[in-house]
mmJSON file of the N, C-alpha and C atoms, coordinates in Angstrom:
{"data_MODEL":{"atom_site":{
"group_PDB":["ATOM","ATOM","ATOM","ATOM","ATOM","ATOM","ATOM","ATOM","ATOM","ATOM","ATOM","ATOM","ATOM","ATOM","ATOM","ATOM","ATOM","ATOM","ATOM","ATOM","ATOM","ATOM","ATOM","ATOM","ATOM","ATOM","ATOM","ATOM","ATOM","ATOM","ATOM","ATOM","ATOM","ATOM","ATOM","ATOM","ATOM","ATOM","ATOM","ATOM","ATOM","ATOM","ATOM","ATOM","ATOM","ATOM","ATOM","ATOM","ATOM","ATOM","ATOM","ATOM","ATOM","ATOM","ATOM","ATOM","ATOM","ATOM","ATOM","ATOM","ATOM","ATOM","ATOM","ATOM","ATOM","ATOM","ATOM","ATOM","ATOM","ATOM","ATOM","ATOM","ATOM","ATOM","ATOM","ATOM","ATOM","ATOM","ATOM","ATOM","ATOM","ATOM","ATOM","ATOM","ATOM","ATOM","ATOM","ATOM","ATOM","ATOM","ATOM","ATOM","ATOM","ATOM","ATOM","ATOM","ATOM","ATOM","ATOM","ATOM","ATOM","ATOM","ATOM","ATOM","ATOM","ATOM","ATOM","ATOM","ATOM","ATOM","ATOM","ATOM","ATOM","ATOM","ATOM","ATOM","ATOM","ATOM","ATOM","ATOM","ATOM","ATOM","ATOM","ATOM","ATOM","ATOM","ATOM","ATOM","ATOM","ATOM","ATOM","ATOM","ATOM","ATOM","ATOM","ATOM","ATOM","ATOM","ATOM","ATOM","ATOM","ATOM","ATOM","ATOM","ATOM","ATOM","ATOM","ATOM","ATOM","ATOM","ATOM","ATOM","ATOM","ATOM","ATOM","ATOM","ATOM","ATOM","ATOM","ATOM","ATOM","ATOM"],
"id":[1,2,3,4,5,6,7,8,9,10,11,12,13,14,15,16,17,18,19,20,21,22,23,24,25,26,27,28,29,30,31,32,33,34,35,36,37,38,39,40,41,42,43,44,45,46,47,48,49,50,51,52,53,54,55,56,57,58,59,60,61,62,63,64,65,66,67,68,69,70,71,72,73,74,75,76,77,78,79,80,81,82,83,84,85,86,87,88,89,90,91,92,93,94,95,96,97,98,99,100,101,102,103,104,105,106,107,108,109,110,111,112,113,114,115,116,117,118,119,120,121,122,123,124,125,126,127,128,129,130,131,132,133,134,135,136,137,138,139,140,141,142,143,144,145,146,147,148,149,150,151,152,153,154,155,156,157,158,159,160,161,162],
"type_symbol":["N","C","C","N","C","C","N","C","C","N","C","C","N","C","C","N","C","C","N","C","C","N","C","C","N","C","C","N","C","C","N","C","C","N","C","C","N","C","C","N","C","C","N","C","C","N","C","C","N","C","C","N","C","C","N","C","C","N","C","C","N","C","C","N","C","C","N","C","C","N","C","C","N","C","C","N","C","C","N","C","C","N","C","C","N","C","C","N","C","C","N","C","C","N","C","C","N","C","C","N","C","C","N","C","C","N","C","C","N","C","C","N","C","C","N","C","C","N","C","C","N","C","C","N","C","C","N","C","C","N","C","C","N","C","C","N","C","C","N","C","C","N","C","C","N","C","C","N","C","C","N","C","C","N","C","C","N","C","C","N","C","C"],
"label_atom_id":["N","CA","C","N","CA","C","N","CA","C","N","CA","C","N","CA","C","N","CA","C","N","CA","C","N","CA","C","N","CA","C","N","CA","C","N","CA","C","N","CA","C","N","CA","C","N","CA","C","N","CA","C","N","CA","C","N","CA","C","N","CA","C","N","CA","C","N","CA","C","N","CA","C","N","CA","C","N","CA","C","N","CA","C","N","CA","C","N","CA","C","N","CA","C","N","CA","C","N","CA","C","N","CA","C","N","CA","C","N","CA","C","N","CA","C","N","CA","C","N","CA","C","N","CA","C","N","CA","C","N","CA","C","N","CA","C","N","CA","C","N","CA","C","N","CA","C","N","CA","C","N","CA","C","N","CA","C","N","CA","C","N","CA","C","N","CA","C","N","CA","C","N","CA","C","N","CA","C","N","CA","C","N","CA","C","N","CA","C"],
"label_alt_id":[null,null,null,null,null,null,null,null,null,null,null,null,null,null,null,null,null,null,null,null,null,null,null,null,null,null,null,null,null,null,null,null,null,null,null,null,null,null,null,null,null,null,null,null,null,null,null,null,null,null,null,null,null,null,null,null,null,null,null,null,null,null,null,null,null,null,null,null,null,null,null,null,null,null,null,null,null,null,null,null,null,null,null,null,null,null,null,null,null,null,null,null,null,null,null,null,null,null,null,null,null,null,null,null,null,null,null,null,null,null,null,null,null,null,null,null,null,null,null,null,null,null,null,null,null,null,null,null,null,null,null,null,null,null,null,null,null,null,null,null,null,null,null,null,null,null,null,null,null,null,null,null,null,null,null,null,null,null,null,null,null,null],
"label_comp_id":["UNK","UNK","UNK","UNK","UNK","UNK","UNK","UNK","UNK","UNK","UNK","UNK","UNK","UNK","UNK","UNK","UNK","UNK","UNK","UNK","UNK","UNK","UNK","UNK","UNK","UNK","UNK","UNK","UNK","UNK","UNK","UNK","UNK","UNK","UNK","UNK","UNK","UNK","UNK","UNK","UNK","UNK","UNK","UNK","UNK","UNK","UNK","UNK","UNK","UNK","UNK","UNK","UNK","UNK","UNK","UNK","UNK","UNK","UNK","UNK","UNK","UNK","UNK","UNK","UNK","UNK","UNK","UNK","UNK","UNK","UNK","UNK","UNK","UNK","UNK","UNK","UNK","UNK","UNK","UNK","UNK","UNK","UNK","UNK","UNK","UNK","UNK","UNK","UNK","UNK","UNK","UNK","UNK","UNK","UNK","UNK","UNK","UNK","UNK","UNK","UNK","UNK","UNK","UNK","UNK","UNK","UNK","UNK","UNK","UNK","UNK","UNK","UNK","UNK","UNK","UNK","UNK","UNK","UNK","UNK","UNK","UNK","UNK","UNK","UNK","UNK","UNK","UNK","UNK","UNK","UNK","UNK","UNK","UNK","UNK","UNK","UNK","UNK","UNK","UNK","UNK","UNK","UNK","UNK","UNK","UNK","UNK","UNK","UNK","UNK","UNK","UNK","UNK","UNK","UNK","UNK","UNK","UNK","UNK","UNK","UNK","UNK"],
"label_asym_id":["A","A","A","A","A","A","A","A","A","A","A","A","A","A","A","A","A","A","A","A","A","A","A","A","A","A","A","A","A","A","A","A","A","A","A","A","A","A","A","A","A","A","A","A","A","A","A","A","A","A","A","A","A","A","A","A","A","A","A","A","A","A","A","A","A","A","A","A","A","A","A","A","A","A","A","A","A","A","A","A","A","A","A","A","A","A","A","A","A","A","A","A","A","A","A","A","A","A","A","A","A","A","A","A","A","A","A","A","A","A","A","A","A","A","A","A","A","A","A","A","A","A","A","A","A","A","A","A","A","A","A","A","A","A","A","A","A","A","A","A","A","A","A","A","A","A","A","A","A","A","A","A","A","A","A","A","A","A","A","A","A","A"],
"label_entity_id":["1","1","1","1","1","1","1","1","1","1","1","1","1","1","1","1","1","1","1","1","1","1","1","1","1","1","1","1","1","1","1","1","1","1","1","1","1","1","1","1","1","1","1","1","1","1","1","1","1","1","1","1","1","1","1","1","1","1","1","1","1","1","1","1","1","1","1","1","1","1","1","1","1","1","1","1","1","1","1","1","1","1","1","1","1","1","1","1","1","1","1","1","1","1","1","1","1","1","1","1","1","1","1","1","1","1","1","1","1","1","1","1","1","1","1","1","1","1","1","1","1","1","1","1","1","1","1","1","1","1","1","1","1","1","1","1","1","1","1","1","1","1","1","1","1","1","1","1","1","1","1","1","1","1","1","1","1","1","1","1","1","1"],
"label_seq_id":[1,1,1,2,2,2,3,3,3,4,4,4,5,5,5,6,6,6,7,7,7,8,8,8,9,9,9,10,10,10,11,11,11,12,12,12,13,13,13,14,14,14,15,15,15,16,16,16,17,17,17,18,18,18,19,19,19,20,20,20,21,21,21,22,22,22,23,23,23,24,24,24,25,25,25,26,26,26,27,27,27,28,28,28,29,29,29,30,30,30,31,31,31,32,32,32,33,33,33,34,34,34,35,35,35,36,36,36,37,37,37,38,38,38,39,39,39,40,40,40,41,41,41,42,42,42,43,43,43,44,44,44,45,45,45,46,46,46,47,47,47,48,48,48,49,49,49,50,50,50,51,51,51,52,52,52,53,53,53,54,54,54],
"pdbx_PDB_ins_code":[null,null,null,null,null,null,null,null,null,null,null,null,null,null,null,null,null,null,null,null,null,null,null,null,null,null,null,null,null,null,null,null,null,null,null,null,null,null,null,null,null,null,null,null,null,null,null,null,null,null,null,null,null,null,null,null,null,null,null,null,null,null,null,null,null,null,null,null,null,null,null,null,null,null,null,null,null,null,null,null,null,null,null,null,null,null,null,null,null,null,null,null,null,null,null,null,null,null,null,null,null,null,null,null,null,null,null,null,null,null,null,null,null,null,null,null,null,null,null,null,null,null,null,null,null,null,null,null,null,null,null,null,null,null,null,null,null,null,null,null,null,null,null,null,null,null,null,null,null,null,null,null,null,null,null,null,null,null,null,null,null,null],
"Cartn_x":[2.38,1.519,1.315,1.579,1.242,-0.325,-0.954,-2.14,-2.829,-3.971,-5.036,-6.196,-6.593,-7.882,-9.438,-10.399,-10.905,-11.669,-11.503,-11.923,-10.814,-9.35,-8.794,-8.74,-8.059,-8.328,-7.411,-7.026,-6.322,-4.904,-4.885,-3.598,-2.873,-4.006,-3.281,-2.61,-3.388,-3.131,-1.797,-1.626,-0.43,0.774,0.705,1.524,2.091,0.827,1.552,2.252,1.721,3.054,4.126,4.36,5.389,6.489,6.0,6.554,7.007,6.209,6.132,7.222,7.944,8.216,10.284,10.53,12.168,12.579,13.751,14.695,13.918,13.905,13.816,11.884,11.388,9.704,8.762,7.589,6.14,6.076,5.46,4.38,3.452,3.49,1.644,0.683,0.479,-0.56,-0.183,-2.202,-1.731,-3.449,-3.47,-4.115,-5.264,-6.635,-7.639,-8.225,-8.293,-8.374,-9.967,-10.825,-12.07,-11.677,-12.481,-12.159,-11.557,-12.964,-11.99,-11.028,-10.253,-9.218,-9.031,-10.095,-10.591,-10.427,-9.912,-9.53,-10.928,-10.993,-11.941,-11.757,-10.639,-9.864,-8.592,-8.204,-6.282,-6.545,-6.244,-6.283,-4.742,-4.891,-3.86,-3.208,-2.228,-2.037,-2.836,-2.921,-3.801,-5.451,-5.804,-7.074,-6.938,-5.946,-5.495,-5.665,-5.223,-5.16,-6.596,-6.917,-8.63,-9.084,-8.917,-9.79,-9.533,-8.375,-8.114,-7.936,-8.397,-8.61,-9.366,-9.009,-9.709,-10.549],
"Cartn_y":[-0.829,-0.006,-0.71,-0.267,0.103,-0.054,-1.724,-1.435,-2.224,-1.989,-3.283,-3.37,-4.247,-4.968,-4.345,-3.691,-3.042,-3.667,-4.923,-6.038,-6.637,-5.94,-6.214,-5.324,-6.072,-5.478,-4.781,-3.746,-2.678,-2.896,-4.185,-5.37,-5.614,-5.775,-6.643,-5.079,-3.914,-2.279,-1.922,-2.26,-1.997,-2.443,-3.853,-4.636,-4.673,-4.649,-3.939,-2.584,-1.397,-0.242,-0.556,-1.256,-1.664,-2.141,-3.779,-4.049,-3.366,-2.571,-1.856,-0.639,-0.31,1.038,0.568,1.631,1.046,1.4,1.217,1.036,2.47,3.448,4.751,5.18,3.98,3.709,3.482,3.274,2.493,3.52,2.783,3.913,4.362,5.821,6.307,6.308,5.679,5.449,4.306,3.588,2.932,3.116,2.692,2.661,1.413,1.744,0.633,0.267,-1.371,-1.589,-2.764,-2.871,-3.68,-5.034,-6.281,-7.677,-7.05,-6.576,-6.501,-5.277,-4.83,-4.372,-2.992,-2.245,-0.966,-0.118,1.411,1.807,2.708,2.513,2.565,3.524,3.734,4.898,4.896,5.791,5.675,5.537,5.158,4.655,5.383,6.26,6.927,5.941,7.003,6.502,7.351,8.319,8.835,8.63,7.944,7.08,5.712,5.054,4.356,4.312,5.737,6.772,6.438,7.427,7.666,6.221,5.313,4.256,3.363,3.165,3.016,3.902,5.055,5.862,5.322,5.482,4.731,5.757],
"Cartn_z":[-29.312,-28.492,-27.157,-26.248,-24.656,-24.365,-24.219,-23.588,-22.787,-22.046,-21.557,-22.049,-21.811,-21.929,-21.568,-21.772,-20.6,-19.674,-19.767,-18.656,-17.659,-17.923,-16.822,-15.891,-14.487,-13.242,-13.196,-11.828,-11.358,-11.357,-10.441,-10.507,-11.818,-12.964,-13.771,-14.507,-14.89,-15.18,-14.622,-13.483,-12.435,-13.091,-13.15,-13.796,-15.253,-15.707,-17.239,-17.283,-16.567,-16.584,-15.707,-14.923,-14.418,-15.789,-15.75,-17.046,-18.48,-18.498,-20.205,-19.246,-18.271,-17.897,-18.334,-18.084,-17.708,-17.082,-16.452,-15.037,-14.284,-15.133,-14.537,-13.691,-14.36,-13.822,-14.248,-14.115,-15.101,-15.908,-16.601,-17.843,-17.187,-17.465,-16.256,-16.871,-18.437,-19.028,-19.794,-20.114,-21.167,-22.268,-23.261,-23.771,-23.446,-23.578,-22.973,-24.474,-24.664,-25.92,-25.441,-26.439,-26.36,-27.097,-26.728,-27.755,-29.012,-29.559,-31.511,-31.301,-30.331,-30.472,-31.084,-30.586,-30.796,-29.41,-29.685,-28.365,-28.167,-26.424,-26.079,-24.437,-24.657,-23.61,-23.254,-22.297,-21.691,-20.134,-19.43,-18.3,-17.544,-16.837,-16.074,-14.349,-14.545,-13.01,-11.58,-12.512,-11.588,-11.284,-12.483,-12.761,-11.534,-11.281,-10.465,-9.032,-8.882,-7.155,-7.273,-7.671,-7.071,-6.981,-7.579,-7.911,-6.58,-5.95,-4.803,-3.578,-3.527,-2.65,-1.712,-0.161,0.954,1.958],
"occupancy":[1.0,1.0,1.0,1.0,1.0,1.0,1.0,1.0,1.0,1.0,1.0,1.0,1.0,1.0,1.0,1.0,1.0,1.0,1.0,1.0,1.0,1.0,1.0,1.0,1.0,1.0,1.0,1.0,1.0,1.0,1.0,1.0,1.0,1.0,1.0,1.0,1.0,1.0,1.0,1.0,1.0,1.0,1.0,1.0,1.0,1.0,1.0,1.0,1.0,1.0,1.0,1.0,1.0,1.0,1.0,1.0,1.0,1.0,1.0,1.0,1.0,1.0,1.0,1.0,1.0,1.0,1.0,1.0,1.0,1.0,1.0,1.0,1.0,1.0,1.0,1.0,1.0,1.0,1.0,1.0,1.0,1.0,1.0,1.0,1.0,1.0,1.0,1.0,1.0,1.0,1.0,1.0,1.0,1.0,1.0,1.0,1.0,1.0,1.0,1.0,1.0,1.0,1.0,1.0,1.0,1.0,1.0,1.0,1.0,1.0,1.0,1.0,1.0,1.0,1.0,1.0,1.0,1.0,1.0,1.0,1.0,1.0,1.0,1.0,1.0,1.0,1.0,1.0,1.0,1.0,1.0,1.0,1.0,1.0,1.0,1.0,1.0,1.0,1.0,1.0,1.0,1.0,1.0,1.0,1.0,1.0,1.0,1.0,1.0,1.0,1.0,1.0,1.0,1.0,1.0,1.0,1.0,1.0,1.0,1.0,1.0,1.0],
"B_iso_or_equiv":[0.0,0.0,0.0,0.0,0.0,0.0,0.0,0.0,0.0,0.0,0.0,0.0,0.0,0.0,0.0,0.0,0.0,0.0,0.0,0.0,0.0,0.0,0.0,0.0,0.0,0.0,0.0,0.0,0.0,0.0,0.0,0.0,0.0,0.0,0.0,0.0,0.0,0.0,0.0,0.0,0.0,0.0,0.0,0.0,0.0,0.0,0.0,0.0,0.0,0.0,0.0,0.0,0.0,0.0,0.0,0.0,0.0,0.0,0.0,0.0,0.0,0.0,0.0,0.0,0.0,0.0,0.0,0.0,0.0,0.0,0.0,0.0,0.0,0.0,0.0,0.0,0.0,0.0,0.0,0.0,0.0,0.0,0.0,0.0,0.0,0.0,0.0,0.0,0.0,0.0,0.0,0.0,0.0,0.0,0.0,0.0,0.0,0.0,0.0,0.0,0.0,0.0,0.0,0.0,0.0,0.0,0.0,0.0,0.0,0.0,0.0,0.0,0.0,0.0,0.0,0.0,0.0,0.0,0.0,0.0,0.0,0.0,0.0,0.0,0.0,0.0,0.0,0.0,0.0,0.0,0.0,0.0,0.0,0.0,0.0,0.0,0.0,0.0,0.0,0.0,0.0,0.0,0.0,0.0,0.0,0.0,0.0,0.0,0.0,0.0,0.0,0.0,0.0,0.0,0.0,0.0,0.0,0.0,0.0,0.0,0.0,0.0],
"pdbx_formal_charge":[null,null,null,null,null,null,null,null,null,null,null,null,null,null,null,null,null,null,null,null,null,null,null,null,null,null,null,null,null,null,null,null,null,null,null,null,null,null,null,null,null,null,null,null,null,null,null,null,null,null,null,null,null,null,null,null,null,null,null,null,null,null,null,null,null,null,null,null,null,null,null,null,null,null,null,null,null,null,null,null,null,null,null,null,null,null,null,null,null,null,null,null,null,null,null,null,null,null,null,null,null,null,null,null,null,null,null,null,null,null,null,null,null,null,null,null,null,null,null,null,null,null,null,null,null,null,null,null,null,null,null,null,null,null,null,null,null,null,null,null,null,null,null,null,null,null,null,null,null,null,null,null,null,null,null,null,null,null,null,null,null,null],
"auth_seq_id":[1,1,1,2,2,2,3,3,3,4,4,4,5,5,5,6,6,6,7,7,7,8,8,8,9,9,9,10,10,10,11,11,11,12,12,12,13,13,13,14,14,14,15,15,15,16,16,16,17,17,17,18,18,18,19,19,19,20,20,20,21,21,21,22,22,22,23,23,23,24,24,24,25,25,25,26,26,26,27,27,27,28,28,28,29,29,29,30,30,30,31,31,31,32,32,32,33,33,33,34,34,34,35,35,35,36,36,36,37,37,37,38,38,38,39,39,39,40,40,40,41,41,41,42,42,42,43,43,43,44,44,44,45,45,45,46,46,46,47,47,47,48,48,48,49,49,49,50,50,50,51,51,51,52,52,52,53,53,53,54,54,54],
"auth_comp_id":["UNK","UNK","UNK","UNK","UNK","UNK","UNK","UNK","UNK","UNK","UNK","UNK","UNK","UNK","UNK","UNK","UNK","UNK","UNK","UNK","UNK","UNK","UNK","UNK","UNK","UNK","UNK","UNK","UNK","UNK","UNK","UNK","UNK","UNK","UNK","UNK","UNK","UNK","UNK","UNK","UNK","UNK","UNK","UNK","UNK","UNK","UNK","UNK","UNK","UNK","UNK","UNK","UNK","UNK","UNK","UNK","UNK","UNK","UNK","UNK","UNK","UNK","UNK","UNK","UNK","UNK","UNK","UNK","UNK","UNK","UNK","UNK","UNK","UNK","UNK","UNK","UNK","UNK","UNK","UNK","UNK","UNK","UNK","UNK","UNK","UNK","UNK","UNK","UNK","UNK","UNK","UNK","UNK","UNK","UNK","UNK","UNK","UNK","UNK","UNK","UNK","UNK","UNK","UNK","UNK","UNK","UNK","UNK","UNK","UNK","UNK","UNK","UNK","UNK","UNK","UNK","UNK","UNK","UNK","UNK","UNK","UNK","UNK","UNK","UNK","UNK","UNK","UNK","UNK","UNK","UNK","UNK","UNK","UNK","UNK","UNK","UNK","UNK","UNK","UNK","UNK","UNK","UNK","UNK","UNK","UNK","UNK","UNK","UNK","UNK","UNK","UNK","UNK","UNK","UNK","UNK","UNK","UNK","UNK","UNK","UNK","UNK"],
"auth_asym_id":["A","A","A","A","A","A","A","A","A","A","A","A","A","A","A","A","A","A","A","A","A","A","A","A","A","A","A","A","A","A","A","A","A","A","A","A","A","A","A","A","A","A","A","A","A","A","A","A","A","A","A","A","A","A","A","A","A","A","A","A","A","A","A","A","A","A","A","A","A","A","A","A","A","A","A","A","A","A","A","A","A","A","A","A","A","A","A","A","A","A","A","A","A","A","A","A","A","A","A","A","A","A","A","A","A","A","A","A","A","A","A","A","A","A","A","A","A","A","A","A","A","A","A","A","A","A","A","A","A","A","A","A","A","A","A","A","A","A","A","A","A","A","A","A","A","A","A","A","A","A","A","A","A","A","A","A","A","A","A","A","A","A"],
"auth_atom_id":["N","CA","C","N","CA","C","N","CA","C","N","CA","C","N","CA","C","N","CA","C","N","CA","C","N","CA","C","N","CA","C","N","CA","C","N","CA","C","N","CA","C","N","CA","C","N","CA","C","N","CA","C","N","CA","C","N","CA","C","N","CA","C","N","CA","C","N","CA","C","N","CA","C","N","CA","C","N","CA","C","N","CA","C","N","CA","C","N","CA","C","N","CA","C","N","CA","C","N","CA","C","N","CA","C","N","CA","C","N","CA","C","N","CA","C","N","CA","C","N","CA","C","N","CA","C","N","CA","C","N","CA","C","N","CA","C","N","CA","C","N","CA","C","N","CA","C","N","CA","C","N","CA","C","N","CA","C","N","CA","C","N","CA","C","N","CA","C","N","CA","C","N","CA","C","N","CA","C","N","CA","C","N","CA","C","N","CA","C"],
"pdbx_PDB_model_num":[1,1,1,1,1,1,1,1,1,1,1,1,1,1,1,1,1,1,1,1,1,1,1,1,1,1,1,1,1,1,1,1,1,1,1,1,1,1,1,1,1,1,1,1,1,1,1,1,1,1,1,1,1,1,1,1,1,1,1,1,1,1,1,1,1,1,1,1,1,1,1,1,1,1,1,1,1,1,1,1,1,1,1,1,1,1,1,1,1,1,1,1,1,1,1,1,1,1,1,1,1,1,1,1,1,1,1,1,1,1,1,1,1,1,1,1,1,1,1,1,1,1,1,1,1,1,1,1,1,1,1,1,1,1,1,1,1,1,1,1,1,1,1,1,1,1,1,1,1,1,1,1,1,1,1,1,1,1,1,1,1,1]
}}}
């Protein structure tokens, strides 16, 4: 499973769908997981946009 942390940052979110994607492009989601490893949301790429919207 495809996920982060929900204490990591935007950067580090970025980076993991990059990584987790293949040649053809990121993953536009991933799953948001808490310490004991319980999901606790999905985190989009479009969750991303807005979040850096200027």
């Amino acid at each position: 499973m495809w996920y982060v942390q929900q204490d990591d940052d935007l950067l580090t979110t970025v980076r993991k769908m990059n990584e987790y994607g293949s040649e053809k492009g990121i993953i536009n989601q991933l799953v948001v997981i808490d310490n004991n490893h319980n999901i606790v949301g999905i985190i989009s790429d479009g969750d991303i946009i807005k979040a850096i919207k200027i």
